[in-house]
Structures are given as structure tokens and as C-alpha cells.
N, C-alpha and C positions, 0 to 999 in steps of 0.2 A: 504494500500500500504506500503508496507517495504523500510527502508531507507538507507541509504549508511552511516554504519560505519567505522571509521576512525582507527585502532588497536593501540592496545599497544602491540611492541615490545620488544623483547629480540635480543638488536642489530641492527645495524641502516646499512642501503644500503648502498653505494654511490650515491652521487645526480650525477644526468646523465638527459637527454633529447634526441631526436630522436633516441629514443634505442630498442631492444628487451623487451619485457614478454612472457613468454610461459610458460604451463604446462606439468609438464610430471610426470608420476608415481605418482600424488599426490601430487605433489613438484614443486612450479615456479621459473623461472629462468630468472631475470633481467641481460641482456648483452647489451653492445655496447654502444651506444650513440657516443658526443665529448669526445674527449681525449681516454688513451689507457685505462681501468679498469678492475678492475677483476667481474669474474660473482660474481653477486647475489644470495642466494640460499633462500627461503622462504618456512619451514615447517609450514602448518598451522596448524598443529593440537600441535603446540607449539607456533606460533607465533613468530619462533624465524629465526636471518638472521645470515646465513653464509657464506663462501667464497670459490670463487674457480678463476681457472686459468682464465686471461686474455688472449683475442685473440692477436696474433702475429703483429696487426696493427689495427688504429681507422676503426672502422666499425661504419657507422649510418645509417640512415634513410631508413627501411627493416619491413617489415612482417614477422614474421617465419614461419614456420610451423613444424610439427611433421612428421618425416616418419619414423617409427619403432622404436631404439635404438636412433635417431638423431634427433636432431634441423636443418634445412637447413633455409639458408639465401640467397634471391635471391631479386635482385632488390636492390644493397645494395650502397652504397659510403662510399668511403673516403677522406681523406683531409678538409681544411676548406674552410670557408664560403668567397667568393658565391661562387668559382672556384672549389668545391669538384667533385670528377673523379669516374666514377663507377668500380665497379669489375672487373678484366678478370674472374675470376673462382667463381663459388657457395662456400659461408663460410658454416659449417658443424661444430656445436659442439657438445661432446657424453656427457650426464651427467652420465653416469654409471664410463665412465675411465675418466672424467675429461679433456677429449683432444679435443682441435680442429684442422680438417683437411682440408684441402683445396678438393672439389668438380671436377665436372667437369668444361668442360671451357665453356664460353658464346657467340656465336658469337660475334665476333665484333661489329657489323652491331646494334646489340638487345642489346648492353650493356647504361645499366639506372638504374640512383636510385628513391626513394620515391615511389616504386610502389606497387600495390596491391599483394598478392599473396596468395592462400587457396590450397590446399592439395584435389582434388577431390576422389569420390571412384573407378573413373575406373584406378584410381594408379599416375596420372598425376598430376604435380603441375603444376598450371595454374599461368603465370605473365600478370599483364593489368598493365598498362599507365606508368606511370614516367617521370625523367627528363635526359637529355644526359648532358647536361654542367650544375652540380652542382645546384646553383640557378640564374646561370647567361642566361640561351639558351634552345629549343627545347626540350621542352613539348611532350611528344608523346600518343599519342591514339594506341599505340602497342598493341598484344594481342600474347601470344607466352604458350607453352606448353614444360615442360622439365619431361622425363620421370628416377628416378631415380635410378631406377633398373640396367639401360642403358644408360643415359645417353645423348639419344636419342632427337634431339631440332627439335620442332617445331613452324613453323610462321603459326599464322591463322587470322583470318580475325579482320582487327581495330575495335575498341569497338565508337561508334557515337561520343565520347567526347574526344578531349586531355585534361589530369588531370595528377597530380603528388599528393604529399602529401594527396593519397587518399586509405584510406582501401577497398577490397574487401570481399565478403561473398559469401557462397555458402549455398542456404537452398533449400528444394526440389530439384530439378534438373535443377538450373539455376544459374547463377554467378549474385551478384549485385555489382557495380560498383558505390560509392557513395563520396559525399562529395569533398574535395583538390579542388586544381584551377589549373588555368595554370599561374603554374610561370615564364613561359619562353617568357611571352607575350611582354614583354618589352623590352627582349633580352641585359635585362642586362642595360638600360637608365634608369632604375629607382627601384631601391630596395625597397624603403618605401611602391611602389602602389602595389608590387604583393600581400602583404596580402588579397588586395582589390577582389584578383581575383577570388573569389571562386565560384563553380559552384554548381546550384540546382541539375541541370539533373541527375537521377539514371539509372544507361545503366546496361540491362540486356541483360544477354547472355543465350540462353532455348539450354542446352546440347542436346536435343530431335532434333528438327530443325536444331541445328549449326548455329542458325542467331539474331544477336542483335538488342534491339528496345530500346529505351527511355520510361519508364513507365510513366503513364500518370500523377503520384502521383510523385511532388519534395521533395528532402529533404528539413521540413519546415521551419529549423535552418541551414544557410549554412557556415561552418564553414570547413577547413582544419585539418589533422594530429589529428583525434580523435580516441580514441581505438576503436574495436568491436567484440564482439562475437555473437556467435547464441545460444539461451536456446529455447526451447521447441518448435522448429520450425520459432523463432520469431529474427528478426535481431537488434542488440541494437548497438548504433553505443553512444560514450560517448566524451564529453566533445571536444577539439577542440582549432584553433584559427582561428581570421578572419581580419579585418582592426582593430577593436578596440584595444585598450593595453591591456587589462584585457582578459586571456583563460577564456573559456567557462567551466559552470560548468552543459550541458543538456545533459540527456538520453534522445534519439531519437530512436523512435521502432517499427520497421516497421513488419508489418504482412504480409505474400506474400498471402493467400487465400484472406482475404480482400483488398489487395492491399493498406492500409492506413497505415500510421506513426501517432504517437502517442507521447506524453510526459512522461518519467515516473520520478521518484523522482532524484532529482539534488545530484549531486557530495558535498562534503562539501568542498573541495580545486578545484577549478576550474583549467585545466590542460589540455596540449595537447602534442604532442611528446613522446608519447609510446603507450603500447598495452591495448588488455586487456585480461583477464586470465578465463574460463570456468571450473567449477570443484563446484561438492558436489552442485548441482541445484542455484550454487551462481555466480557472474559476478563481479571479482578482477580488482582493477586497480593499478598501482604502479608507483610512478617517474614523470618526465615528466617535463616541465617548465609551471609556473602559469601565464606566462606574453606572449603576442607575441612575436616571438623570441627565445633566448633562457635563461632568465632571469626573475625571480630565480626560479632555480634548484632542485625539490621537493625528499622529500624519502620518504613520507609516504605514506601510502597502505591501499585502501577503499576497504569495500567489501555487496556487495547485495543479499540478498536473490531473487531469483524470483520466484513471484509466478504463 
């Protein structure tokens, strides 16, 4: 089994948490988090970090995705902690010109941060769950479709779980729906227990059907705000936070034909609050905070082979 090493740079990020990683053209791009910074730029075939423009206001707590030339950020907030407010418009950044642009708008009604979101192939970016009031209120089990072509928003059917601080995947032709809690359970009487709140349940959506079920397999580490990508068919959800102080340092790997999650080799900076990055059969992580919360504020960047 291959491990997770830790690189040596040429150049050092900015430390940032609840933020962007995305791949593109070869090339990852660490954006957003707390406070306003400039992107990230990480060549790996030099190991080296460079800079580029900061977005126009703090953006955090989002999934990206890739849709052609562009990064789109949906599911996104700003402001600070707990009262942070969500988007009216999708953030858009290009790494060819260096620009970001403001998107279409978001219903009203459907605007939330911390939520899932993956880039399907019939053109559709898919958004699941999130939170409406920052970290203080309603948690939602939403499930909505934004097509980017057009522009185009669609409401479809609730996913079984409310969750925020939860990544989504798409492998075969089904959405998985994993990990986060519902922060909004307390409605804001108690900040310290939402860590507490995390949910096993993995709610799948089968594009085939159009209808979601709870797979009968939980995730076995339940943890919040972990990165994930998908390699060889197989869903790797990585590191996390949950009640304890100390972020989580597990690969969790779900197989959709056998329907089982698995353990594979541990993080060596345990870490939660960013992404994770897919490219050259290997699964990148970068940033993030080591501790519940958001303290302290990592910049180094691990990377795995899978086999």
C-alpha cells in the first residue's frame, strides 16, 4: 500500500481553511477560505507555489468544480463565524486570464453554504444539502441542479439526510452524499455540540430512477469537512473533523460495486476544511486546519499514489 507524502516546496501557500482545491490543466488551485487571499497556484511537476488574483470578497466553505475554461463555486458563504451569509450569485474563476467573475444568480429560496456539489456528465452541476444561517440555523437536505450553459435552476427532490459540511461524489451513475452533520440542530444555543453532530448515513441519488435511498453501508469514521475525490471508480473521502480537538488524519474508500468502505493509508498532518485534488493516478490534499475549528492553519500539501 503507498503512503501519503508530504512535499518539498519551492514556495509556500497561504494558510487558509474552509477553502477551495481544484485541478485544472495539470495545475491546482488553492482559493478562498477566511479572510480575502490571493489564489494559490501549484505546479507539480516542479513542486513549486505561485500567485494569482484574489477574489473580490471572502469566499468559504464550497466545493468546486471544473466546467471547461472555469472553476465554478456554488454552495458558497461569506462573512464570519457563526453568522456567515450565503451567495446571491455563483463565484467563477478562469485560471487561463487570471479573472474572477460573478455567475448566474441563485434563487433566493436555495441560497446555502457548506454544500456538496460535482459537475455531472449530462452537463449539470448538481448542489445537495448545506446550511442557510452560516453556523448558526437550518441545515437543509436540499437537492437542486444549475445548468451552466444557461443558467437554467432546478429544484429536485430532498436527499433523506439534512447535512452541511458534507462533500459529494458522483461514480457510476449515482450521486453519494457523505459524511458533515447538521449544524443547524441547535439553532445556534450551543456552538461547542454541533461538532458533535455528525452523520453516518451515505444518501444516494441513482440518476437512472431519479430516486434516493440511504445505502445500507455507513460511513465507518464519521467525521465532517473532509476532502474527496474518485480514482478508479472508487470514492476516497480524506481526513475530517468531528467533537474531538485533534482533525482527523483517515482515508475512507468506498467501493460502489461492492458496496463496502475500507481504510486506506492515513494523512501524515491530520486536516479538515479543504478539498482534495485528482491528477496523474494520485489523490493531492493541501491546507486546511489540523485542529477542530479553525486552528492552526496548514500549507503543506500531501500526495498518494493509488493503486
Amino acid at each position: 500500500m503507498s503512503n501519503w507524502i508530504t512535499l518539498d516546496c519551492n514556495g509556500t501557500p497561504h494558510c487558509r481553511h474552509e477553502n477551495g482545491f481544484a485541478c485544472f490543466e495539470g495545475k491546482f488551485y488553492l482559493f478562498g477560505g477566511r479572510r480575502i487571499q490571493p489564489v494559490d497556484i501549484f505546479d507539480p511537476k516542479t513542486n513549486t507555489w505561485t500567485h494569482g488574483a484574489p477574489p473580490p470578497l471572502e469566499i468559504h466553505h464550497f466545493q468546486p468544480v471544473i466546467v471547461g475554461h472555469q472553476i465554478w463555486l456554488l454552495g458558497t458563504m461569506t462573512g464570519v463565524f457563526p453568522r456567515e451569509t450565503p451567495l446571491e450569485t455563483v463565484f467563477i474563476y478562469e485560471p487561463g486570464t487570471d479573472r474572477w467573475l460573478e455567475g448566474p444568480s441563485i434563487p433566493p429560496t436555495r441560497r446555502r453554504g457548506a454544500s456538496g456539489c460535482a459537475l455531472h456528465s449530462d452537463g449539470w452541476i448538481y448542489v445537495v444539502g448545506g446550511i442557510v444561517d452560516g453556523h448558526h440555523a437550518d441545515t437543509q437536505a436540499w437537492f437542486d441542479r444549475i445548468h451552466p450553459d444557461t443558467g437554467a435552476w432546478e429544484i429536485l427532490p430532498d436527499a433523506p439526510n439534512k447535512r452541511d459540511h458534507a462533500p459529494c461524489a458522483i461514480a457510476g451513475n449515482a450521486l453519494y452524499f457523505f459524511g458533515g452533520r447538521e449544524t443547524g440542530r441547535h439553532n445556534g444555543t450551543d456552538y461547542n455540540q454541533l461538532f458533535f453532530d455528525t452523520i453516518g448515513d451515505v444518501d444516494v441519488f441513482d440518476f437512472t430512477t431519479q430516486t434516493w435511498s440511504v445505502h445500507p453501508e455507513p460511513l465507518p469514521i464519521q467525521t465532517a469537512a473532509g476532502g474527496t475525490g474518485v480514482l478508479g471508480g472508487k470514492i476516497h473521502y480524506v481526513g475530517g473533523e468531528a467533537g474531538r480537538m485533534e482533525a482527523f488524519t483517515d482515508m475512507q474508500i468506498f467501493e460502489p460495486e461492492s458496496g463496502q468502505w475500507a481504510l486506506g493509508a492515513p494523512l501524515n498532518r491530520a486536516r479538515h476544511g479543504t478539498n482534495c485534488c485528482v491528477h496523474d493516478g494520485k489523490l493531492w490534499i493541501a491546507a486546511g486546519s489540523g485542529a477542530r475549528g479553525g486552528e492552526p492553519e496548514l500549507t503543506s500539501i500531501e500526495v498518494i499514489a493509488i493503486e
